[in-house]
N, C-alpha and C positions, 0 to 999 in steps of 0.2 A: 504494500500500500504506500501512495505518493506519501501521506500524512501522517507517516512511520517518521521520516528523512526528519532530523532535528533543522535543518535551514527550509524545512518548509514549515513546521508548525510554529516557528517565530517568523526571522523577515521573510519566508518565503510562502504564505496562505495554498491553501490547495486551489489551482486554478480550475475552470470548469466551471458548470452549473449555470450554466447563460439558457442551455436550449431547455432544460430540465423549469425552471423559472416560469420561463414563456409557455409551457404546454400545461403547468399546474395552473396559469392563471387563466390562460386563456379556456380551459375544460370550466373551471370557477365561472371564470365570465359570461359562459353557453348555457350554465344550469341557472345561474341568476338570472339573464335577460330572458329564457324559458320562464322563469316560473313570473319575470314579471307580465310578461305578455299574457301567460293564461290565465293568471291568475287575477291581476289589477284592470286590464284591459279585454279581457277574454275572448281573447283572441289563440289563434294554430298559427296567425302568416309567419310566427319567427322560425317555429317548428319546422313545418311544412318545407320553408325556404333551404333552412340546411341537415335536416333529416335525409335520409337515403330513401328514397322511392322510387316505383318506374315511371308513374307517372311524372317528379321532377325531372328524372334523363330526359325523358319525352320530351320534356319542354328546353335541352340544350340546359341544365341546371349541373354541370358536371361537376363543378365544383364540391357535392353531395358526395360525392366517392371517397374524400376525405372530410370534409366540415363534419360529418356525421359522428366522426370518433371524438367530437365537444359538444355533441348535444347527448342530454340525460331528461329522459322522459320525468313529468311533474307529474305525479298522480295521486301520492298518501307521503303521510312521515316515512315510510319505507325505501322511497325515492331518496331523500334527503342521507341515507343509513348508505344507499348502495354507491349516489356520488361519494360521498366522503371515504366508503371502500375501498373505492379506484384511486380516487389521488392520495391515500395512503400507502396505496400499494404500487403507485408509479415513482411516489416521493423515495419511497425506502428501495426501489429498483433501481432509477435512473438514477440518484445519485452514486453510486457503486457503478452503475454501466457509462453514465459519461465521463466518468474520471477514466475508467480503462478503453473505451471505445475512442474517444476524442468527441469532440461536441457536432462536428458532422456525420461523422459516422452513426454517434447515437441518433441521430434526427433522420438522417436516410433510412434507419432501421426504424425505427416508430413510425415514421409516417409511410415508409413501404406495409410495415405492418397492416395500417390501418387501408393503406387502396388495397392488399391484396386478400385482405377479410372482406372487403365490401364485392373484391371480381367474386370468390366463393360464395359469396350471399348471393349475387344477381345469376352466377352457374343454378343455383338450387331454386330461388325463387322465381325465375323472371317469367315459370308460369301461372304461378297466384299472386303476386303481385305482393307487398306488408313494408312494413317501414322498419329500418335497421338505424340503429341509435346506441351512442356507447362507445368506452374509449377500452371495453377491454381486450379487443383484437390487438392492440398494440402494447398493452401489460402483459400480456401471458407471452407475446413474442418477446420480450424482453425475459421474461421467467423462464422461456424457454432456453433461449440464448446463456441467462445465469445456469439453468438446472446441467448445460451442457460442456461450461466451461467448472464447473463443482458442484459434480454428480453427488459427491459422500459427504458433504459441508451442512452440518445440522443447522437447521433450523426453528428458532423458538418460536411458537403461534398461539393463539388464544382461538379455541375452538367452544363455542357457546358459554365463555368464560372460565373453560379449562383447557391451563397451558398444557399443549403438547410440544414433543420435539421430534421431525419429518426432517429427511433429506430431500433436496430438491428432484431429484431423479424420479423419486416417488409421485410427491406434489404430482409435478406434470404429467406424468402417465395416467393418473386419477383422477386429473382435467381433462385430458384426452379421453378416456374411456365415457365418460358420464356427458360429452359433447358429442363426439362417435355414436354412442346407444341414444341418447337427442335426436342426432340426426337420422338415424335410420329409424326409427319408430313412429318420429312425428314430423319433423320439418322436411325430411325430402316427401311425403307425402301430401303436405302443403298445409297442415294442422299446426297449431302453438302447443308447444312441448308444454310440460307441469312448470317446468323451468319459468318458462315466456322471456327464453334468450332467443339470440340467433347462432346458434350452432357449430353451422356451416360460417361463419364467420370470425367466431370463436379458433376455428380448426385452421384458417385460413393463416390467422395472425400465428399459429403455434409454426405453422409451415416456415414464413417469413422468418422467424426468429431462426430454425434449426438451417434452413437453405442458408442462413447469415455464418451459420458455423461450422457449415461445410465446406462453402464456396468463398468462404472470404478470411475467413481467422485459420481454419483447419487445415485447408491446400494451399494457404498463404499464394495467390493469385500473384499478387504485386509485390514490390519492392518499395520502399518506403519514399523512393523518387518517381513513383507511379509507372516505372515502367515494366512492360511483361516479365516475372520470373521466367530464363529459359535455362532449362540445365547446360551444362558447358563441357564437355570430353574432360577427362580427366587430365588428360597432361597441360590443359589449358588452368584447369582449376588449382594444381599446384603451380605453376607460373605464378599466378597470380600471387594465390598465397603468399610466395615468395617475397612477391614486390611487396606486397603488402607489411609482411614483417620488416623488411627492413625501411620505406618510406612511410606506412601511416597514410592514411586518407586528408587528416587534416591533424597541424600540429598548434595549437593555442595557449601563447606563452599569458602564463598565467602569477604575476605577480604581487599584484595587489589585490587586495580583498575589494575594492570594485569592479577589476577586471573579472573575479571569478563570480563577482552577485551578476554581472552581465551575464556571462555566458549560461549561468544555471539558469535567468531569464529566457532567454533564447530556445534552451533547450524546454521550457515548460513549456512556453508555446507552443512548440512542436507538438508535446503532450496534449496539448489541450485542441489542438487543431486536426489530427492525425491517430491516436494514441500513444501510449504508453511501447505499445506492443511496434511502432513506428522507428523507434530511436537504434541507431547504430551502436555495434559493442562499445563502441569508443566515446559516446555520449554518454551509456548508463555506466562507462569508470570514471566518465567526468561528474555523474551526479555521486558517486562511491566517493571520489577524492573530496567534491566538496564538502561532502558532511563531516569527512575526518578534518579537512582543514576551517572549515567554521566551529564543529565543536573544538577543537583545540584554542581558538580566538575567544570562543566563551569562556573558555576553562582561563583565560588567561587575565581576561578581563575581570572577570569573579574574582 
């Protein structure tokens, strides 16, 4: 964890948290202007407008294919119970996922989550027609993505006010199974499950997350200067090597304690722009040196 590193939990704060911000307030913002509309003006147009429906496509409203994972149906105190579910379970996700993903990466994978719940909604419904509403196609693809990178990582939960502890592996397979048996019992048949989720979109976003862990973290696709990973002949690969040990990619002379707060800056960016999982060996012994040579500057100062 970045928040381990002692120059980051003094002058160095954990960077991140921008995109993580914007999608709590903005889901906040969707169920508030919902319930003002229905409830003070009683009126659907706000609903209507950014809910998922065929009849909105119909009308070129494509926007719906995503805006729908911020709106949250008003209907009893119960509504009230399930928004504040979701963004407690997005808050305590996505901050753990944008620190390690980088803050595009987390927002390409939420909001891929949430269009590619909405294509599985409209595969299954688009011949009964219903409205899909809900940001949790894009949590459980993040849950999924977490259950995937720490399968055996317990987790402490309050389940009807008694704490259990589940590894994530589990979690997900018992959200898959119970949206799975949803789906084939009642919504491909074009009926509202006991549940009154959508399913098929539920199953959509767990997709998005695991495809995120196959195709981009697990096969390591790219290189951290975005260009194609292509394997290189061997006699090519020790070549290199060679060069490599004896010149170094890049040498940064590092003699003042502001030259080195710069370059640990430099390097959080990175972090915070790309991931964690982005940075070159030679970056993460430049963030190794700086902690040894900052804590020794504190120890000295003390």
């Amino acid at each position: 964890m970045l928040s381990d590193r002692t120059y980051l939990r003094n002058d160095y704060p954990q960077r991140g948290g921008g995109a993580l911000k914007w999608l709590l307030s903005a889901m906040a913002a969707g169920f508030i202007l919902t319930a003002v509309f229905e409830r003070l003006f009683n009126t659907v147009a706000f609903s209507d407008l950014f809910q998922l429906t065929l009849s909105g496509l119909e009308k070129w409203h494509l926007w719906q294919i995503v805006s729908y994972g911020f709106i949250h149906p008003v209907d009893d105190v119960s509504s009230v119970l399930v928004v504040g579910f979701n963004l407690l379970c997005l808050y305590m996700l996505g901050r753990e996922m944008e620190s390690l993903l980088g803050t595009k990466h987390f927002l390409a994978l939420y909001l891929g989550a949430i269009f590619l719940g909405a294509v599985c909604w409209l595969a299954v419904n688009y011949r009964f027609g219903g409205v899909l509403s809900g940001a949790w196609p894009g949590v459980v693809a993040l849950l999924t993505l977490f259950a995937c990178l720490n399968p055996e990582q317990e987790i402490k939960m309050l389940l009807l006010f008694v704490p259990i502890t589940i590894r994530p592996k589990y979690l997900v397979w018992f959200l898959f199974a119970v949206d799975f048996l949803c789906l084939s019992f009642w919504e491909i048949r074009g009926q509202v499950s006991p549940l009154r989720m959508g399913h098929s979109a539920h199953l959509g976003g767990m997709l998005a997350g695991y495809l995120y862990f196959r195709l981009v973290h697990q096969l390591e696709w790219r290189n951290p200067d975005g260009k194609i990973d292509v394997e290189l002949p061997g006699w090519i690969r020790k070549s290199r090597k060679a060069t490599t040990a004896t010149t170094g990619k890049f040498k940064v002379n590092l003699t003042t304690r502001e030259e080195l707060k710069t370059e640990v800056d430099r390097i959080l960016d990175k972090i915070n722009s790309e991931g964690f999982a982005a940075l070159t060996p030679e970056e993460k012994r430049m963030l190794d040196d700086a902690k040894d040579q900052l804590s020794r500057n504190v120890d000295k100062d003390s």
